[in-house]
C-alpha positions in Angstrom: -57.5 -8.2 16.9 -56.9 -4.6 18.3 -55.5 -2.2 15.6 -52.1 -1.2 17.7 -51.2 -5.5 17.9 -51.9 -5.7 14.2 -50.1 -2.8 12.9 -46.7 -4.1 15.2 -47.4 -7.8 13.7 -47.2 -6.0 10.0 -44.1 -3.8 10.9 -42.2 -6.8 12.3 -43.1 -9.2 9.1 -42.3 -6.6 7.0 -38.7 -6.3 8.3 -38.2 -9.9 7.9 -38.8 -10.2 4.5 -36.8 -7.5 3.9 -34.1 -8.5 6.0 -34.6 -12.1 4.5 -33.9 -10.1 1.0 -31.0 -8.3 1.6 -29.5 -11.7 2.8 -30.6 -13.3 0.0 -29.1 -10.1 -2.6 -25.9 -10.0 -0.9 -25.6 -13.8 -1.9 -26.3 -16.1 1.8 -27.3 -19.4 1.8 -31.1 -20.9 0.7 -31.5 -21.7 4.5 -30.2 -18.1 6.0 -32.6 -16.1 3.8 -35.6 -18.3 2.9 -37.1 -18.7 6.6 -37.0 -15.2 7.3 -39.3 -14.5 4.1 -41.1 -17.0 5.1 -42.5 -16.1 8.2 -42.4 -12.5 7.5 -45.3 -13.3 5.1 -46.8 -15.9 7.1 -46.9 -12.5 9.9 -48.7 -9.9 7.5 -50.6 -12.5 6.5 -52.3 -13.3 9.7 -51.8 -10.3 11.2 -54.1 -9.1 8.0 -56.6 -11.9 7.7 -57.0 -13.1 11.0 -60.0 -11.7 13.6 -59.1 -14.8 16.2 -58.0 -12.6 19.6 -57.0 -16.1 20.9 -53.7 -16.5 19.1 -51.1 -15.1 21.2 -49.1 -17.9 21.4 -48.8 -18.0 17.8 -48.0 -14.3 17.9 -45.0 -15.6 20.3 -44.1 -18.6 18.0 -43.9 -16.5 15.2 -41.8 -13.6 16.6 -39.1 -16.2 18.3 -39.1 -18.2 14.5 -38.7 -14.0 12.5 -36.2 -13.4 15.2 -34.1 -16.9 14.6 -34.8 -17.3 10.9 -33.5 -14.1 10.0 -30.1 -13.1 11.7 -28.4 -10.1 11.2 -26.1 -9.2 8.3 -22.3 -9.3 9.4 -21.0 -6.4 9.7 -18.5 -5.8 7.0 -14.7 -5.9 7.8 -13.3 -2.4 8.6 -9.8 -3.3 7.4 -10.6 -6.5 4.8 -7.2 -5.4 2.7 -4.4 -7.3 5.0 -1.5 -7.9 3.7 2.3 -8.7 4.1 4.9 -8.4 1.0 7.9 -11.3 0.6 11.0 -10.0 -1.1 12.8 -12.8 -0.8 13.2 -16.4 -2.4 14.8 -17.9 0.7 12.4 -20.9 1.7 12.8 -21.5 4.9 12.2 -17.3 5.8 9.4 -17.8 3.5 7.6 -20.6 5.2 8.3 -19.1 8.8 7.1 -15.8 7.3 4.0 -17.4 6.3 2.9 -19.6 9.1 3.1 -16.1 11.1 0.8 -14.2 8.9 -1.5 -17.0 8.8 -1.7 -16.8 12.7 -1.6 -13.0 12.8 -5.0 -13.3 10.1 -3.2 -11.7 7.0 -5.0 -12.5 4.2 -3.0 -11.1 1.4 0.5 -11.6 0.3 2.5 -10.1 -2.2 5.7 -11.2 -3.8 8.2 -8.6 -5.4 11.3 -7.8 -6.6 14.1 -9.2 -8.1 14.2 -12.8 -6.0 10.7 -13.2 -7.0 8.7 -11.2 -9.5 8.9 -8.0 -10.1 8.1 -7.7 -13.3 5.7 -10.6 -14.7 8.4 -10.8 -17.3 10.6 -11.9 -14.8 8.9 -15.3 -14.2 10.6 -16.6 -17.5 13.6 -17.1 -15.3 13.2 -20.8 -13.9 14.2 -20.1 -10.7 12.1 -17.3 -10.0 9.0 -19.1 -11.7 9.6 -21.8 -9.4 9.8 -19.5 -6.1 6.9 -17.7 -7.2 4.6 -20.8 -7.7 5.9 -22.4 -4.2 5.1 -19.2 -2.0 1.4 -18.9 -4.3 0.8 -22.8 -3.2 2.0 -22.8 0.4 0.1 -19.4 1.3 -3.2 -20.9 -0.1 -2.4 -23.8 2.1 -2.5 -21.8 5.1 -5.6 -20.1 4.1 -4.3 -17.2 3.1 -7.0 -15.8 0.4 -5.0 -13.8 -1.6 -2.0 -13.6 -3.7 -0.7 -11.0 -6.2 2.6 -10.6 -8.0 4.0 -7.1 -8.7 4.0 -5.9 -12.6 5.9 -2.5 -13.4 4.4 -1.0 -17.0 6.0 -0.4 -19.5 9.4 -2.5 -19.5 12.9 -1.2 -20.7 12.6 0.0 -24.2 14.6 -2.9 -26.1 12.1 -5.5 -24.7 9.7 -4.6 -27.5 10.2 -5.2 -31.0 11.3 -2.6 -33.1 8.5 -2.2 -35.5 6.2 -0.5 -32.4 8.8 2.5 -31.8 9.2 5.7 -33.6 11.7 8.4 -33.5 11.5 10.3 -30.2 9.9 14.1 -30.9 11.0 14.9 -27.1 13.7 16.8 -25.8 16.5 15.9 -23.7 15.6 18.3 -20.6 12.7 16.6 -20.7 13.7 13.5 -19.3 15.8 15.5 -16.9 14.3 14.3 -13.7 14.1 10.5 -14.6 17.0 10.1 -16.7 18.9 7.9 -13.9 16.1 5.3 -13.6 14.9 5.5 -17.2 15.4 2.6 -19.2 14.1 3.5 -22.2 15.6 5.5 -24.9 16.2 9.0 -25.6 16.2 8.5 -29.6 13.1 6.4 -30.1 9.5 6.4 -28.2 6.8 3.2 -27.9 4.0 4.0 -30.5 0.9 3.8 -27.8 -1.5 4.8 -31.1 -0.6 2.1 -32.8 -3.7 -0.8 -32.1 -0.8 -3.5 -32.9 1.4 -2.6 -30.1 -1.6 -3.1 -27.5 -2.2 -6.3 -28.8 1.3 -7.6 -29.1 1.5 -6.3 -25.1 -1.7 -8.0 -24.5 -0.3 -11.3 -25.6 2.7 -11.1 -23.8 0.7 -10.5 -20.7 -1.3 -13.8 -21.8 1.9 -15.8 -22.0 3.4 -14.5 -18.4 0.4 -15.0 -16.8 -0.1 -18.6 -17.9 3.3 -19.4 -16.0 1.7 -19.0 -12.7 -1.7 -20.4 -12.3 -2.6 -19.8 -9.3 -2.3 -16.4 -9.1 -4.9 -14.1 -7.3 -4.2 -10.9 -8.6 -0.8 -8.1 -9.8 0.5 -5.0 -8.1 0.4 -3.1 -11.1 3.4 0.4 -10.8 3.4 2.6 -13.7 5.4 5.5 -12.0 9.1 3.8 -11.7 9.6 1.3 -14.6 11.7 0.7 -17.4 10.0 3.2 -20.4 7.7 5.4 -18.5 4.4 5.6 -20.5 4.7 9.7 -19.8 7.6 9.7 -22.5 5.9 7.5 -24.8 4.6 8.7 -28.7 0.9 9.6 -29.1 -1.0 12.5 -30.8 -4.3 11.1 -29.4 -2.8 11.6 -25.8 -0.8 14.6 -25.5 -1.2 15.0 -22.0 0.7 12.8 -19.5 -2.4 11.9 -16.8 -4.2 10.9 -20.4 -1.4 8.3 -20.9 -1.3 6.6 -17.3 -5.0 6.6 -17.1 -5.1 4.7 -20.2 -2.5 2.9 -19.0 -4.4 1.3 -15.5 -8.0 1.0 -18.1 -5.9 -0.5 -20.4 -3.9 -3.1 -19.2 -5.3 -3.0 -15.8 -8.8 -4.1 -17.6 -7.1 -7.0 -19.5 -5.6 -8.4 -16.3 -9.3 -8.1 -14.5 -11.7 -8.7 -17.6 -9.7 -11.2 -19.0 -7.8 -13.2 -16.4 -9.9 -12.7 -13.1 -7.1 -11.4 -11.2 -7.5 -8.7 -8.6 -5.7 -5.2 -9.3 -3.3 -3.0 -7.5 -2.0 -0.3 -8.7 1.0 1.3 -6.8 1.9 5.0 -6.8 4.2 7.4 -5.4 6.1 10.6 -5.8 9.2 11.5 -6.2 8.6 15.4 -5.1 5.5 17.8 -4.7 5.2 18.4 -8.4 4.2 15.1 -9.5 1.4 14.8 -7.0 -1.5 17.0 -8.8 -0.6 14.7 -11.8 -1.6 11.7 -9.7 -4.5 12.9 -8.8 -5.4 13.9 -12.3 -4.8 10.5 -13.2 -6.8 9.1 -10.9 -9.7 10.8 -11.3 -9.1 10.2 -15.2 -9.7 5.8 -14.3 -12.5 4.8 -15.7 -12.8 1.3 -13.8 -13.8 1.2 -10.3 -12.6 -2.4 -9.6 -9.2 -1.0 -8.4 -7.2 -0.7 -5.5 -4.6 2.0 -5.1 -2.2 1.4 -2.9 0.7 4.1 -1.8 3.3 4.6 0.6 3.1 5.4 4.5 5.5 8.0 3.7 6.3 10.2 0.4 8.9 8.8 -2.5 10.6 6.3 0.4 11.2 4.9 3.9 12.9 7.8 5.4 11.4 7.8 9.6 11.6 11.7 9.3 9.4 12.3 5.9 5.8 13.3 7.0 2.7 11.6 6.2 0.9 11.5 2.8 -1.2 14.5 2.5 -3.1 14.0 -0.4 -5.3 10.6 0.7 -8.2 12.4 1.0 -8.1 13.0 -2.6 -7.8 9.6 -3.6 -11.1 8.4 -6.0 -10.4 4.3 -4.8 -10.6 2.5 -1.9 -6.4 3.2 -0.6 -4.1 0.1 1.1 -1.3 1.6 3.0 2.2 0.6 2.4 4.4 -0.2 5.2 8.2 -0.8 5.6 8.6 -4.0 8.0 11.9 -4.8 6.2 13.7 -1.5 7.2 15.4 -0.9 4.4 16.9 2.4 4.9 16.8 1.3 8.6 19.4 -1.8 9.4 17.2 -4.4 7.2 16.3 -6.0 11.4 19.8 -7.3 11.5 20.2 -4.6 14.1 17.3 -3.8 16.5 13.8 -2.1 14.2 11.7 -2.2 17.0 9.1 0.7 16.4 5.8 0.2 17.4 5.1 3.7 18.3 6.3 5.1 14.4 3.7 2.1 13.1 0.5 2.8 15.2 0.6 6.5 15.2 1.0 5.5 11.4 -1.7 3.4 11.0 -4.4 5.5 13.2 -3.9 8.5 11.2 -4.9 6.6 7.9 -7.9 4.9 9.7 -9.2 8.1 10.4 -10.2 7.6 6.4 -12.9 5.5 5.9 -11.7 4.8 2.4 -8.1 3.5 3.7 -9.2 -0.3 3.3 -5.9 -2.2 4.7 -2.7 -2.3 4.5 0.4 -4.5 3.3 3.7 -4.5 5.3 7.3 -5.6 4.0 8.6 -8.4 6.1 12.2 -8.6 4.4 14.7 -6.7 2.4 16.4 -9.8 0.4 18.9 -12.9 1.1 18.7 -13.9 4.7 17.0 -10.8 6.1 13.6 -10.7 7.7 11.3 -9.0 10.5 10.3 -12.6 11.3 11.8 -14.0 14.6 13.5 -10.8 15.3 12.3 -8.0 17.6 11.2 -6.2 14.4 8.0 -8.8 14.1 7.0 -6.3 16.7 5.8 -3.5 14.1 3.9 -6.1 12.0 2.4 -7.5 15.1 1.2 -4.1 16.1 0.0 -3.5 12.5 -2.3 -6.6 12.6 -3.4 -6.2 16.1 -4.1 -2.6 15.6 -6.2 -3.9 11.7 -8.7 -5.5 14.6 -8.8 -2.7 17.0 -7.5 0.7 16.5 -8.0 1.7 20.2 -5.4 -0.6 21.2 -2.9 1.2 23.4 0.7 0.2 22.1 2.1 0.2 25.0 0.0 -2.7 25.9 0.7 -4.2 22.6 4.2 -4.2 22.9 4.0 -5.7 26.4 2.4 -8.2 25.0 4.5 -9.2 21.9 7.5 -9.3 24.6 5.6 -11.8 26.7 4.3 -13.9 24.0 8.2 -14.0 22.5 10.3 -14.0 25.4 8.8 -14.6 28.3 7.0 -12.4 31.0 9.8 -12.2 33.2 12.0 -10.3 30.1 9.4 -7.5 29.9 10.9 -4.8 32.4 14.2 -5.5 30.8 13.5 -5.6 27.2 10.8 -2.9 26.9 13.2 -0.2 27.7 15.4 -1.4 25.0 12.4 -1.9 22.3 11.3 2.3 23.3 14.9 3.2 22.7 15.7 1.6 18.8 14.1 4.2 16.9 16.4 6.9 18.6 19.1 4.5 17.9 18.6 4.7 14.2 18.2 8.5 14.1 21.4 8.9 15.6 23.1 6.5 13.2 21.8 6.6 10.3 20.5 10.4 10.7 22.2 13.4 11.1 19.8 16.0 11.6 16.9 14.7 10.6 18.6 13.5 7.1 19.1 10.2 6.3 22.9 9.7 5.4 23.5 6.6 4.9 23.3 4.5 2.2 19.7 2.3 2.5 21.2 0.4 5.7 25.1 1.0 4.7 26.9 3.4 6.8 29.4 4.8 3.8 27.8 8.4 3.3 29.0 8.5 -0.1 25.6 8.0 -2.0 24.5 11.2 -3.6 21.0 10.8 -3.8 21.1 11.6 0.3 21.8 15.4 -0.6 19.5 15.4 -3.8 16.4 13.1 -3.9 16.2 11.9 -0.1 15.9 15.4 1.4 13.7 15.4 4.4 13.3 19.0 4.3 11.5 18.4 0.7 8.4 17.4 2.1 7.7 20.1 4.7 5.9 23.5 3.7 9.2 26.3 3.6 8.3 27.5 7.4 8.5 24.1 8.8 12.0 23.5 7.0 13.8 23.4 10.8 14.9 20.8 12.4 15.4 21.0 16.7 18.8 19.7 18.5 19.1 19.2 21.9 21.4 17.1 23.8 23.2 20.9 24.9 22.9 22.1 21.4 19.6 23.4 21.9 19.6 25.2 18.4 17.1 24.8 15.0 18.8 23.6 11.7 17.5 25.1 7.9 16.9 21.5 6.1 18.9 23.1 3.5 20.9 26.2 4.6 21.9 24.1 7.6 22.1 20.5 6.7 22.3 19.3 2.9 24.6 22.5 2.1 26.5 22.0 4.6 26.7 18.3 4.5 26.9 17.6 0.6 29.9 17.5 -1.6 30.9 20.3 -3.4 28.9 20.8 -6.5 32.5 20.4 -8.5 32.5 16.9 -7.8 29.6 15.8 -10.3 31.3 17.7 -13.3 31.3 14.1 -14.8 28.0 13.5 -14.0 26.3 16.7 -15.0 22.5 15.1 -14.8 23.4 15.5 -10.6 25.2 19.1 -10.9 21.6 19.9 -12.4 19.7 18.2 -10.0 21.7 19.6 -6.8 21.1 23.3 -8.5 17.5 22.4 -9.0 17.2 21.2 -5.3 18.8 24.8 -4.0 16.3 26.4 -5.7 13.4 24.3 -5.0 11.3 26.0 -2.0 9.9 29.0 -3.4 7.1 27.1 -6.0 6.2 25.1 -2.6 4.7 28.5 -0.8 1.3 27.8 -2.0 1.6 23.9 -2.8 0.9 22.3 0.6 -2.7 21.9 1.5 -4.2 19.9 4.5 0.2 18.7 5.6 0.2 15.9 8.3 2.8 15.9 10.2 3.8 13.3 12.6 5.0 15.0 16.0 8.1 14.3 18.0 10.7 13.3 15.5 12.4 16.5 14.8 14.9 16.1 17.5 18.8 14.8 16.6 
């Protein structure tokens, strides 16, 4: 046999067997694997042992059987993480919501907040144990892989018996910024060195999570819940990333090591000084059998806050979170058709090639729902944009009008789809500030001039925000907008924790100078 035929048999056998090996490590069937091994040996072999020049059909034989015997590895999933999240116990939403996410090939839902579960300990209540179980059994029905349950650590302070809290060491001031949402206590502190509180927390966790069987895997939060670990007692960890890292490794690792479910965690922040703790905590995890999951947008669903500009930074494989529900944005009782806001959305974070997925809201509670309204439009971009980022979605929306209403509605109802977003800015906006309250048009809700300030999340020299419509004039987010807008400070002398938060927000923009690094910003939504 001529040295240049025999050196091309050899390379060819030898890339079967290996091809037949990687099949066989990453866990394919006997039959996908075995024949590719096979005649890879039987290849060298001849190729090696074998002076016949004669044989070139069996050369062909051979080479058709390597080719056939040993496909090619799929190519993994560039978005495997997809997901929609149920708010809501209504059954008949539930179901319709379903069906839909089986068709658009979500294969991960997640049930939260009060209807359902939002915390684990919540499933003691019949009827959400009962809700909870029916939506786990009738998504597996449909296919759907993948269920979780959201889990906020640590619950409000009087949950846990007494003997595991000590008297609290901190200060008032320093609960200043949480003191609204913290449930905990100011007078005593969870003992996190004491061996017997992890335990007693490990068996409660044993006892929840035996009330829903079929559970897949739990959205853990540890940044919003009852008694914030960060306030907690311990000597060993002094340092607040030390206690939320031990946190996730924690109970995160009983959840996965234990019970087999999947983790989640869930994180946001509620201005730009938390985020370098976030990242220290992240890169404090010791497990690597994580997901992290965050928000499309910092702290919450306001349509002028800019992307999340710390992704990059992120140690895990990140899920992005999406508002279909609309919370802050007429819950898709009025028209939330914004297909442009989600797919400029969504192809910024693919540009990541750790951003795995994401999981969309499809409700905000009771009756409310994206499904069946023109809002399914922004989850039916999201999914058909999880297959194919280059989708244009223009085309896309052309297409979830046809498929809904018709062909003969497009012309008419595109215009009206393009125009929504607008809509809602001048509503529930004024200036690029969101002033109402979530999807209430009252204007009376203080957090819109405290915590919700757009102009929070820009560095100080992109603070402005452009008016047209004859203005034609910038606006200072703050000199122009929440001073002007807000009540006077006088009116929270009987709630002096806001007094001091308003005084801190006037103040807030000179520490930002050097604290934005790599800012996205999403173009075209600065105009009223």
């Amino acid at each position: 046999m001529a040295k240049p035929v025999k050196r091309l048999i050899i390379v060819i056998g030898a890339l079967s067997v290996v091809s037949g090996a990687y099949l066989a490590f990453k866990g394919a069937e006997f039959s996908e694997y075995f024949s590719g091994i096979l005649i890879g040996v039987v290849l060298i072999g001849t190729a090696l042992f074998t002076r016949n020049p004669h044989l070139p059909g069996l050369w062909a034989l051979l080479l058709l059987l390597a080719c056939q015997g040993t496909p090619a590895p799929d190519e993994p999933e560039r978005f495997p993480y997809r997901g929609w999240n149920i708010l809501s116990s209504h059954r008949e939403n539930g179901l319709r919501t379903l069906d839909q996410a089986a068709a658009y090939g979500v294969n991960h839902i997640e049930l939260s907040h009060y209807q359902l579960c939002h915390d684990l300990k919540d499933l003691r209540q019949p009827e959400n144990r009962a809700a909870t179980n029916f939506f786990i059994e009738a998504a597996h029905a449909r296919g759907i892989e993948d269920v979780f349950v959201w889990d906020h650590a640590f619950y409000a302070l009087d949950y846990y018996p007494d003997r595991f809290k000590v008297e609290s060491q901190s200060r008032p001031e320093d609960f200043a910024h949480h003191t609204t949402k913290f449930a905990g206590g100011l007078q005593q502190q969870l003992n996190l060195d004491d061996p017997a509180f992890w335990q007693w927390v490990y068996a409660d966790y044993d006892s929840l999570l035996a009330l829903v069987p079929g559970l897949d895997g739990v959205v853990l939060t540890f940044i919003e819940t009852g008694s914030y670990v960060i306030y907690q007692h311990s000597e060993k960890m002094p340092d607040p990333a030390q206690k939320l890292a031990a946190l996730v490794d924690s109970l995160g690792g009983h959840l996965i090591d234990r019970h087999g479910l999947k983790l989640t965690i869930r994180t946001f922040i509620y201005n730009q000084f938390e985020k370098d703790i976030i990242l220290d905590v992240l890169q404090r995890i010791e497990r690597n059998d994580i997901t992290v999951m965050i928000k499309m947008v910092p702290h919450d669903w306001f349509l002028t806050y800019p992307y999340q500009d710390y992704v990059a930074e992120i140690p895990f494989p990140v899920v992005i979170e999406y508002d279909g529900g609309m919370e802050y944005a007429g819950e898709n009782v009025i028209a939330n058709t914004f297909p442009d806001y989600f797919a400029d959305a969504f192809k910024h974070y693919a540009r990541y090639p750790h951003v795995v997925g994401y999981c969309a809201r499809v409700d905000r509670f009771e009756e409310t729902t994206a499904i069946g309204t023109p809002g399914e439009v922004n989850l039916y971009v999201l999914s058909q944009l999880a297959q194919d980022t280059s989708l244009a979605t223009e085309v896309l929306t052309r297409q979830f009008i046809a498929d809904t209403y018709g062909p003969e509605a497009v012309p008419w109802l595109q215009p009206a789809f393009d125009s929504a977003f607008s809509f809602i800015l001048a509503s529930m906006y004024t200036l690029g500030t969101h002033t109402a309250n979530h999807s209430r048009l009252n204007f009376h809700r203080p957090n819109i001039y405290q915590s919700h300030t757009t102009g929070e999340w820009y560095p100080p020299d992109q603070q402005l925000r452009w008016v047209g419509h004859g203005v034609n004039r910038r606006f200072h987010n703050y000199r122009d907008v929440i001073d002007v807008l807000s009540f006077p400070l006088a009116l929270y002398g009987a709630r002096p924790q806001l007094a001091e938060e308003r005084r801190h927000r006037r103040t807030f923009l000179s520490p930002l100078q050097n604290r934005y690094r790599g800012h996205a910003q999403r173009p075209g939504l600065g105009g009223g």
